[in-house]
DSSP file (Angstrom, degrees, kcal/mol; ACC not computed):
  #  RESIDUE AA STRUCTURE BP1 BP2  ACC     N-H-->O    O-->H-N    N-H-->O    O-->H-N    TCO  KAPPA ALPHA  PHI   PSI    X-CA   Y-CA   Z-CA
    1    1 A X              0   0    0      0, 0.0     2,-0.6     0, 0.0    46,-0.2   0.000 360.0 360.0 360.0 145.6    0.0    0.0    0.0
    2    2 A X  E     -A   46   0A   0     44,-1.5    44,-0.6    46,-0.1     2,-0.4  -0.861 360.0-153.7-149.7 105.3    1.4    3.4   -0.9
    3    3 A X  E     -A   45   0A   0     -2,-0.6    71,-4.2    71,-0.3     2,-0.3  -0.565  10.8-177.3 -85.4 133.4    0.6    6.6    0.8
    4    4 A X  E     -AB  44  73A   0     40,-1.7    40,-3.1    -2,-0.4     2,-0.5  -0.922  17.6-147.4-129.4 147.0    0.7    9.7   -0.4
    5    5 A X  E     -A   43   0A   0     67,-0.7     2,-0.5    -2,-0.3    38,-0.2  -0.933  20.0-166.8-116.0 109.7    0.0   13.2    1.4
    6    6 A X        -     0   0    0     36,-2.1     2,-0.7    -2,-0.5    65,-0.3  -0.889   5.1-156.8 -98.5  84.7   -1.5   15.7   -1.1
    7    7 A X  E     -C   70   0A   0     63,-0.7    63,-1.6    -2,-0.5     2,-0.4  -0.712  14.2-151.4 -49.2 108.0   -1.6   19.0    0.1
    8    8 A X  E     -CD  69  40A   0     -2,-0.7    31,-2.3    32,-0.7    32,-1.9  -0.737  18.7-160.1-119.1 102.2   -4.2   21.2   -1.6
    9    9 A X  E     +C   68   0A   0     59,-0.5    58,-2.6    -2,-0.4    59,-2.1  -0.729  34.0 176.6 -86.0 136.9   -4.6   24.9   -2.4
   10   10 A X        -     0   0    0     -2,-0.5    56,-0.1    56,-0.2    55,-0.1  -0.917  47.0 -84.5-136.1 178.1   -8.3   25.8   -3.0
   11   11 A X    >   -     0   0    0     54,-0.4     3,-1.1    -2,-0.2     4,-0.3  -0.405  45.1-147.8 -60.7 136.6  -10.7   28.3   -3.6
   12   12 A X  T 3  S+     0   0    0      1,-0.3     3,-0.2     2,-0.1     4,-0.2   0.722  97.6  53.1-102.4  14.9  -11.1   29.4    0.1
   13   13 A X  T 3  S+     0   0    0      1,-0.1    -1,-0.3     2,-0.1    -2,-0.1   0.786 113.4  44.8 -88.3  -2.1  -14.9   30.4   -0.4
   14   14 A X  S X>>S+     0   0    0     -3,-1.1     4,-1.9     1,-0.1     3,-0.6   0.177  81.5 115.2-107.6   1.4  -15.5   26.6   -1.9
   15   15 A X  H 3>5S+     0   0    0     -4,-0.3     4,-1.9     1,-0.3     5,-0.3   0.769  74.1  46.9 -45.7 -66.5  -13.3   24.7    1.0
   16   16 A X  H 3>5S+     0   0    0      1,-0.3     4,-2.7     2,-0.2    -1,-0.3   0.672 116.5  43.6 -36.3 -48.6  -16.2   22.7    2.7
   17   17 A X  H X>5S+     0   0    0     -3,-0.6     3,-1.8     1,-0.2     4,-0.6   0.999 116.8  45.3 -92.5 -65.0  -17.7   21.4   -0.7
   18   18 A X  H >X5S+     0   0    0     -4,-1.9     4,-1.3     1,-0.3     3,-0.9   0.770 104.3  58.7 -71.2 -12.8  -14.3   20.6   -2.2
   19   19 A X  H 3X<S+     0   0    0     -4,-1.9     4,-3.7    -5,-0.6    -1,-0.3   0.887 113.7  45.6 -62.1 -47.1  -13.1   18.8    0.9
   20   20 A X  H << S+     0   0    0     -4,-2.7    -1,-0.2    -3,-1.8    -2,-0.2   0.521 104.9  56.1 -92.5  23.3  -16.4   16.6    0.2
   21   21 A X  H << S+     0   0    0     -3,-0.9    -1,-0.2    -4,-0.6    -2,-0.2   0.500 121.2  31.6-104.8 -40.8  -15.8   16.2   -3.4
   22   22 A X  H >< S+     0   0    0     -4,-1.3     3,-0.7    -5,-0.4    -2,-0.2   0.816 104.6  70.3-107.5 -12.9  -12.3   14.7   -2.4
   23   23 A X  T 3< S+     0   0    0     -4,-3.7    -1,-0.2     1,-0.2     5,-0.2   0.836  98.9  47.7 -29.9 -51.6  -13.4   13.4    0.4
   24   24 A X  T 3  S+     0   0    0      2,-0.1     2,-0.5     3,-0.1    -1,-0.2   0.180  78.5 111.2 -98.4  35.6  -15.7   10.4   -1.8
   25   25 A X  S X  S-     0   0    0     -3,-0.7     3,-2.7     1,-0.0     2,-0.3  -0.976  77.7-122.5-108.4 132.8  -13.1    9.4   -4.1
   26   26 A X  T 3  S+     0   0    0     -2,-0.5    -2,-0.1     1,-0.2    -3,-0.1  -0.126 103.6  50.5 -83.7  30.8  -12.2    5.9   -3.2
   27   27 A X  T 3  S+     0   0    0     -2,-0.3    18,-8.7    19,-0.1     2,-0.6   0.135  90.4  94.6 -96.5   0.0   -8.5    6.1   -2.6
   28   28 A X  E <   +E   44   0A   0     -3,-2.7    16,-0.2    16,-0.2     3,-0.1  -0.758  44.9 175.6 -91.0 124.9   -9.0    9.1   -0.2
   29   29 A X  E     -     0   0A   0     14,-3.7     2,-0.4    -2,-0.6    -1,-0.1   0.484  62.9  -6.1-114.1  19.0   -9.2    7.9    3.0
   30   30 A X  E     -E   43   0A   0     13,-0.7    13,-1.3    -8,-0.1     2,-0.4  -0.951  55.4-159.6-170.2 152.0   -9.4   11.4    5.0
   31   31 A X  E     -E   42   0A   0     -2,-0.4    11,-0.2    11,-0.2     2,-0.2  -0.976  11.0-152.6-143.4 155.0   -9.1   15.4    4.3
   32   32 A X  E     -E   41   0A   0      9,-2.9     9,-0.6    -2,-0.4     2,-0.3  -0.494  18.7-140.4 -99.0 168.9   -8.4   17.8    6.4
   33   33 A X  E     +E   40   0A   0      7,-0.2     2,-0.3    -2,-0.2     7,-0.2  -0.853  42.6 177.2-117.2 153.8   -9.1   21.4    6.6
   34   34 A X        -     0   0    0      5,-1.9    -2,-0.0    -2,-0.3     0, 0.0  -0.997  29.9-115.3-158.6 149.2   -5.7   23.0    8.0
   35   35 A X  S >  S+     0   0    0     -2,-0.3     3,-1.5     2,-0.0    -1,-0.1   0.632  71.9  40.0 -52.7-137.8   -4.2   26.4    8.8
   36   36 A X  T 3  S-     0   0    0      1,-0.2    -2,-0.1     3,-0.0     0, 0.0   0.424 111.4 -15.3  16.7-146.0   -1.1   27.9    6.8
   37   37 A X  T 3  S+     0   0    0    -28,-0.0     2,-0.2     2,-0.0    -1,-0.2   0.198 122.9  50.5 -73.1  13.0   -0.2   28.0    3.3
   38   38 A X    <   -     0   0    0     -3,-1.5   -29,-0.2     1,-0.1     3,-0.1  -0.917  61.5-151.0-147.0 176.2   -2.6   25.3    2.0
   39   39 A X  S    S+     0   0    0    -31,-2.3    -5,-1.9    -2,-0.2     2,-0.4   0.792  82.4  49.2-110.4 -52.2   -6.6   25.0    2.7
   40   40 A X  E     -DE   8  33A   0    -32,-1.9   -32,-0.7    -7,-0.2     2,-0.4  -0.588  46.8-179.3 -89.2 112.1   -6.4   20.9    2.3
   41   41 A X  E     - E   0  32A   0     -9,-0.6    -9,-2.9    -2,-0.4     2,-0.3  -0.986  25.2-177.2-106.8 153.1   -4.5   18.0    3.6
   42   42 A X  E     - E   0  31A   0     -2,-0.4   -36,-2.1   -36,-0.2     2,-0.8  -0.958  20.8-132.1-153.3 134.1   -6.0   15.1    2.0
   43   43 A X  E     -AE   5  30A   0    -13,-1.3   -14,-3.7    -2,-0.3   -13,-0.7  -0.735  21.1-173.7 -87.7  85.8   -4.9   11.1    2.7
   44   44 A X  E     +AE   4  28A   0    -40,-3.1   -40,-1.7    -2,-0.8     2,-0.6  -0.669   5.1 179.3-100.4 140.1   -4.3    9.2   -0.3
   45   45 A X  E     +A    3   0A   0    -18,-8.7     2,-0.3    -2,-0.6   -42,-0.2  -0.983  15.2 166.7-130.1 138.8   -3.6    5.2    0.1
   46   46 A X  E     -A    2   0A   0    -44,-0.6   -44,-1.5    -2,-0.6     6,-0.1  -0.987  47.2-128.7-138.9 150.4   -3.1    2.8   -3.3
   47   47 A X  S    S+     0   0    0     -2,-0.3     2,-0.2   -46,-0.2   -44,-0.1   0.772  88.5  21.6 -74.6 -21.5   -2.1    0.0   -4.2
   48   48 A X  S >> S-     0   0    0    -46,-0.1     3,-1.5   -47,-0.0     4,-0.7  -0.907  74.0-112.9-135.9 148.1    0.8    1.0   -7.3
   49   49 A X  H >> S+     0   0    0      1,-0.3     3,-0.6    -2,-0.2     4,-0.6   0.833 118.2  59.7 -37.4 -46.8    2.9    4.4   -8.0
   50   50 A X  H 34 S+     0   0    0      1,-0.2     4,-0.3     2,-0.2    -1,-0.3   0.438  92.7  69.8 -83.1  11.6    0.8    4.8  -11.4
   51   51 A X  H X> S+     0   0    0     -3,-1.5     4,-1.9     2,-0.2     3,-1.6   0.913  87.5  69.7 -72.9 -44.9   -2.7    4.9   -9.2
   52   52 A X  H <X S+     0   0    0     -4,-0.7     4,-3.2    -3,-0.6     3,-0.2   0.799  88.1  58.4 -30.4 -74.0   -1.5    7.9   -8.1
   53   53 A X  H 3<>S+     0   0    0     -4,-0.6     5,-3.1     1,-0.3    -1,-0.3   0.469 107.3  43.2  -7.0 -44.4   -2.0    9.3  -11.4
   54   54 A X  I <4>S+     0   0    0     -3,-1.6     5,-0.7    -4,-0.3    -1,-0.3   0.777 121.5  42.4 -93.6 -39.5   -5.7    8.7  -11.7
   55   55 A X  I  X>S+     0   0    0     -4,-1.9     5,-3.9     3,-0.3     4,-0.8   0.979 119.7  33.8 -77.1 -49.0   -6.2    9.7   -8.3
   56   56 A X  I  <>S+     0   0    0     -4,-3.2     5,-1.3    -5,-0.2     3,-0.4   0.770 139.8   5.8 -85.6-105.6   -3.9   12.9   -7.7
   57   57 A X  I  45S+     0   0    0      1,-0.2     5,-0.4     3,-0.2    -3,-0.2   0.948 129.9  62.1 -30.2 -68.5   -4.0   15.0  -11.6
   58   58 A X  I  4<S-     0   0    0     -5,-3.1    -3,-0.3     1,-0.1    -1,-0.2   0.789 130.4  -9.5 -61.9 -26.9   -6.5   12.5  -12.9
   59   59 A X  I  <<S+     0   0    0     -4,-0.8    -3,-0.2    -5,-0.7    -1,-0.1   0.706 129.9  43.7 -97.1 -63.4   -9.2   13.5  -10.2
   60   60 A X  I > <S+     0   0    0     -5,-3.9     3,-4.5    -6,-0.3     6,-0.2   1.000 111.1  56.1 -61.0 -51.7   -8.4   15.9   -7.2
   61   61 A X  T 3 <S+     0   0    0     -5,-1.3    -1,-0.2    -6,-0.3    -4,-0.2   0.738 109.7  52.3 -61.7 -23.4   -6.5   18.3   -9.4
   62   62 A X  T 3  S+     0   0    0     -6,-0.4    -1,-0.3    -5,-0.4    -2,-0.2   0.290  76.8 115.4 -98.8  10.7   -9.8   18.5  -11.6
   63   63 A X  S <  S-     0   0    0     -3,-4.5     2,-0.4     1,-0.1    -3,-0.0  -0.390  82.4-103.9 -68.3 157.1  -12.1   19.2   -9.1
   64   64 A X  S    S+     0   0    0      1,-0.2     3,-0.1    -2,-0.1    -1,-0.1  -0.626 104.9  19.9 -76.2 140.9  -13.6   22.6   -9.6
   65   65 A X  S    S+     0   0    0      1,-0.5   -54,-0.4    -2,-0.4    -1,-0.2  -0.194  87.0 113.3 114.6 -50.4  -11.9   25.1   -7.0
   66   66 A X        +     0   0    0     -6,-0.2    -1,-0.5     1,-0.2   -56,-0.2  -0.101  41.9 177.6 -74.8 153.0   -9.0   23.1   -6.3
   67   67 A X        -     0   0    0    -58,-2.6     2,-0.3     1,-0.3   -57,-0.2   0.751  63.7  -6.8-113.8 -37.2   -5.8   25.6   -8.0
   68   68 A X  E     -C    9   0A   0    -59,-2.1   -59,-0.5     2,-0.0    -1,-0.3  -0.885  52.9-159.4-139.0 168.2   -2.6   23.2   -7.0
   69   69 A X  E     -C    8   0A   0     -2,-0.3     2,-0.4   -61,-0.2   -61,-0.2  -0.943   5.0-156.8-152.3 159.2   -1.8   20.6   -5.3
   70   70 A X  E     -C    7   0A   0    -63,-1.6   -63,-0.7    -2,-0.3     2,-0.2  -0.968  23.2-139.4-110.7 133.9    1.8   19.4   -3.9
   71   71 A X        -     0   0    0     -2,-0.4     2,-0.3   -65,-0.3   -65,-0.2  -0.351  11.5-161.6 -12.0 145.3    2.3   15.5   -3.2
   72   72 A X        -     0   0    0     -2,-0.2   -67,-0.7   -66,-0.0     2,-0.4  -0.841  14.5-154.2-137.7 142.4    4.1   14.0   -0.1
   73   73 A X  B     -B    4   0A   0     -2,-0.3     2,-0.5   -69,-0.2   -69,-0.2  -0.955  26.2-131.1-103.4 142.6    5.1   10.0   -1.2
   74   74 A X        -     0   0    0    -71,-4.2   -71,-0.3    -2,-0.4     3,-0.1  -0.846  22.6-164.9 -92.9 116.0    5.3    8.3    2.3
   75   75 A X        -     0   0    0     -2,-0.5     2,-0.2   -73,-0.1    -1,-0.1   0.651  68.3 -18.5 -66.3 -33.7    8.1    6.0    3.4
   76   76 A X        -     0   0    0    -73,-0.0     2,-0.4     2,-0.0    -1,-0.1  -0.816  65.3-121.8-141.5-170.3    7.1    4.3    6.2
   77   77 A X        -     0   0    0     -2,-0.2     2,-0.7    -3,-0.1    -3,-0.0  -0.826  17.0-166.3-136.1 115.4    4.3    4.9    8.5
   78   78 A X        +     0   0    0     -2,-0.4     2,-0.3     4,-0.0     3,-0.1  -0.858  24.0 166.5-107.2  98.1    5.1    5.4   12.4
   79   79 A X     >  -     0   0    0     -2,-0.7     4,-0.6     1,-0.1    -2,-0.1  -0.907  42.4-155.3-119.7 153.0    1.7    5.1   14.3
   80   80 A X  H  > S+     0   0    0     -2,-0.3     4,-1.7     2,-0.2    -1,-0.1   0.650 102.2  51.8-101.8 -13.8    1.0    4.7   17.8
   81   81 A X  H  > S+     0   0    0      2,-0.2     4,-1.8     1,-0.2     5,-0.1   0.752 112.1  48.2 -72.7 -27.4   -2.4    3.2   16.7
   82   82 A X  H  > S+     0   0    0      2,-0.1     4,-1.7     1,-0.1    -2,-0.2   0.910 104.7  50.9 -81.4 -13.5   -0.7    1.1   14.7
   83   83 A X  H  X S+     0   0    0     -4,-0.6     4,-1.8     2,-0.2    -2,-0.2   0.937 111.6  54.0 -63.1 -60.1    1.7    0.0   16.9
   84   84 A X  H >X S+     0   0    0     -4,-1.7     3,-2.6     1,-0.2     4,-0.7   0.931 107.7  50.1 -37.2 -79.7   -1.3   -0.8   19.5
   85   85 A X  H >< S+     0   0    0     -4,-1.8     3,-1.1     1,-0.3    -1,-0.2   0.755 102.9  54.2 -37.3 -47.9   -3.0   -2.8   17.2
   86   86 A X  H 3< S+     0   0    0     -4,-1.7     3,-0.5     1,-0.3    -1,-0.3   0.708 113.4  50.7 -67.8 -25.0    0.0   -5.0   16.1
   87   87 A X  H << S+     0   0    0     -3,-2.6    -1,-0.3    -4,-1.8    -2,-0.2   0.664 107.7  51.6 -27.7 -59.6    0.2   -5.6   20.0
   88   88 A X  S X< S+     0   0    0     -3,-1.1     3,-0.6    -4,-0.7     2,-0.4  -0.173  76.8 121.1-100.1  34.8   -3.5   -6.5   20.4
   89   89 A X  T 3  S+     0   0    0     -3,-0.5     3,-0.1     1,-0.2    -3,-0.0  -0.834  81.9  17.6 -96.5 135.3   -3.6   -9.0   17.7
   90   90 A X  T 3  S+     0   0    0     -2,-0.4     2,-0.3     1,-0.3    -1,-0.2   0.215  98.5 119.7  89.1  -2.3   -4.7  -12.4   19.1
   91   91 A X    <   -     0   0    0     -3,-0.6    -1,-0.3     2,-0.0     2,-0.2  -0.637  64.4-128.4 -91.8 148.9   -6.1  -10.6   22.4
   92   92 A X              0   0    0     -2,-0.3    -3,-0.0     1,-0.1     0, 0.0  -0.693 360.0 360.0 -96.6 160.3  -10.0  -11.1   23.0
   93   93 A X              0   0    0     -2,-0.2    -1,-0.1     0, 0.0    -2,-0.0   0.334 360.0 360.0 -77.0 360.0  -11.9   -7.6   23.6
């Protein structure tokens, strides 16, 4: 699985509606609304490099509103929920 962090300038009178525009495409699994110099963080997970591609230019980047976006590719992922989980595997609730 290959995570990517898309940061996202948008129109800032449109945020809510494009946040749920990128929200329901089915490799996004979260947006954000954020302070600074971008409107968006938005969570993309796929299975191959060239998914990207459909997902990031072919989709978000054609929403109406959004004006850029920057890409993050993720190298590993360091969670302390995931860490739990891998912990509590084989434990009854």
């Amino acid at each position: 699985m290959i995570t990517a962090i898309v940061l996202i300038k948008t129109s800032v009178d449109q945020i809510p509606e494009i946040a749920e525009s990128i929200a329901a495409l089915d490799s996004v699994s979260e947006v954000y609304s954020v302070t600074g110099a971008h409107d968006l963080i938005a969570l993309v997970r796929v299975a191959q490099h060239d998914d990207l591609a459909d997902v990031i230019p072919g989709s978000i980047s054609k929403i109406p509103g959004v004006e850029s976006t920057e890409t993050h590719i993720a190298f590993r992922t360091y969670s302390q929920h995931d860490l739990e989980a891998a912990f509590a595997i084989g434990l009854d609730s």
